[in-house]
Steps between C-alpha positions, in 0.01 A plus 500: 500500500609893454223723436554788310266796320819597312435380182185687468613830588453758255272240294094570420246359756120498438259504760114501452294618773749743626275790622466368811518165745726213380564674197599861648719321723684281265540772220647692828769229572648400195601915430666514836679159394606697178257371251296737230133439597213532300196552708172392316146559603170701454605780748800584318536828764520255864829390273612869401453586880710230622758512266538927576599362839760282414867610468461420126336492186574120477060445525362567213088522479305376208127503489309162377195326598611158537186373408555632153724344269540778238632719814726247645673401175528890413714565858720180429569679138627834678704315775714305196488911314671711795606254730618183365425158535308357773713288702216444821124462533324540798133436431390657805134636386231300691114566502228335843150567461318312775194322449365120449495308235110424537399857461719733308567712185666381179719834488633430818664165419620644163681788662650280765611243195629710272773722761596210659493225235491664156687808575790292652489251184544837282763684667655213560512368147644859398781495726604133392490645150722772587755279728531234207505763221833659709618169623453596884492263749229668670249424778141516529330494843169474562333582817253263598327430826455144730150552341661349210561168627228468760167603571466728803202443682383860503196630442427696135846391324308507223746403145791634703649166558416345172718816335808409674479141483505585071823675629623201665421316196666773257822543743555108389344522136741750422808366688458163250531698178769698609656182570429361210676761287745465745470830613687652799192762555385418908155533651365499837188491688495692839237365678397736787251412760327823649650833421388826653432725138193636320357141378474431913547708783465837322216389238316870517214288400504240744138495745672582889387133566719375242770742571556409872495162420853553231625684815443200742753305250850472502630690202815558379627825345541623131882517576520169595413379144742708405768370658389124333540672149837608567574175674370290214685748230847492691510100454816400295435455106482163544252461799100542408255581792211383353258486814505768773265493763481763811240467786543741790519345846173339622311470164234269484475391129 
């Protein structure tokens, strides 16, 4: 099997989440593999800052909450305006509120549903749109987590694990109907297991109890999941990755 990024140089990439973590560090990559990147996320400036220190204007930064729909469908309508179609989707953007399931808020389970279920399903459905509407055999990747096909046994996971498995679920779902109109569109999961970013290790609102504890794990890095994006998008045309999973050494779950 020859991997290659060479077909998707110079083509229109999508990441969500990109301001920092998983998504910073994918947006990142796929420039330096010559790829126009769209950065999307609340704090559009962590984008603008990172892409004034690349050797190129390659990372573009568009501000969207991607827990609204009338803002995400609004940034997929500029991309196709200046830039083209979309040829990649990263859905990057990820939301962990601790807590238990016995004695929470409402709001907290809706935010953590709609970023990383509903605002997945949405930008996902516009970049299909786009990718059939230009005839581009395109790829969509979501990132997902082990969460989403097991149940750590960790304290205060709260809906966390319930989110992903829907993305487990939707990684297939959508895989079938794109078969079925025989489609040549990919999708992957990437499964993670711990990764040192700002949903873990540097939560700013994480108790120091709970903090030391992330430490104590082994943890990978956001560049690491990187490098299983471009992995899974260098597969030959006729090759689908559907399941990636990535533990670091000595993980437990």
């Amino acid at each position: 099997m020859v991997l290659s990024m060479e077909r998707w140089v110079g083509k229109v990439a999508v990441v969500t989440g990109a301001s920092s973590g998983i998504g910073a560090a994918i947006a990142e990559d796929l420039v330096q593999r010559g790829l126009i990147v769209v950065g999307i996320a609340r704090r559009v400036h962590l984008i603008e800052e990172r892409s004034k220190k690349l050797s190129t204007t390659k990372l573009h930064a568009l501000q969207a909450d991607l827990s609204r729909e009338e803002e995400i469908v609004k940034a997929f309508k500029w991309i196709g305006e200046n830039l083209g179609p979309v040829h990649i989707l990263v859905n990057s953007a990820g939301v962990f509120k601790g807590g238990l399931l016995s004695d929470d808020q409402t709001e907290i389970w809706k935010q953590q549903f709609d970023i990383n279920v509903l605002g997945l399903c949405i930008a996902t459905r516009e970049a299909v749109k786009m990718m059939q509407t230009n005839d581009i055999q395109g790829h969509i990747i979501h990132i997902n987590s082990i969460s989403g096909h097991c149940v750590p046994n960790c304290p205060k996971t709260n809906v966390y694990p319930a989110a992903k498995h829907a993305v487990t679920a939707l990684t297939l779902t959508l895989q079938q109907e794109l078969n079925q109109m025989q489609s040549k569109i990919k999708v992957t999961s990437i499964s993670p297991g711990m990764v040192a970013s700002e949903l873990t290790v540097f939560n700013k609102s994480l108790t120091e109890r709970r903090r030391k504890f992330f430490e104590s794990l082994p943890h990978l890095k956001a560049e690491d999941v990187a490098d299983c994006v471009a992995y899974a998008l260098s597969t030959p045309a006729h090759l689908q990755v559907h399941e990636l999973t990535v533990k670091p050494m000595g993980e437990l779950y």
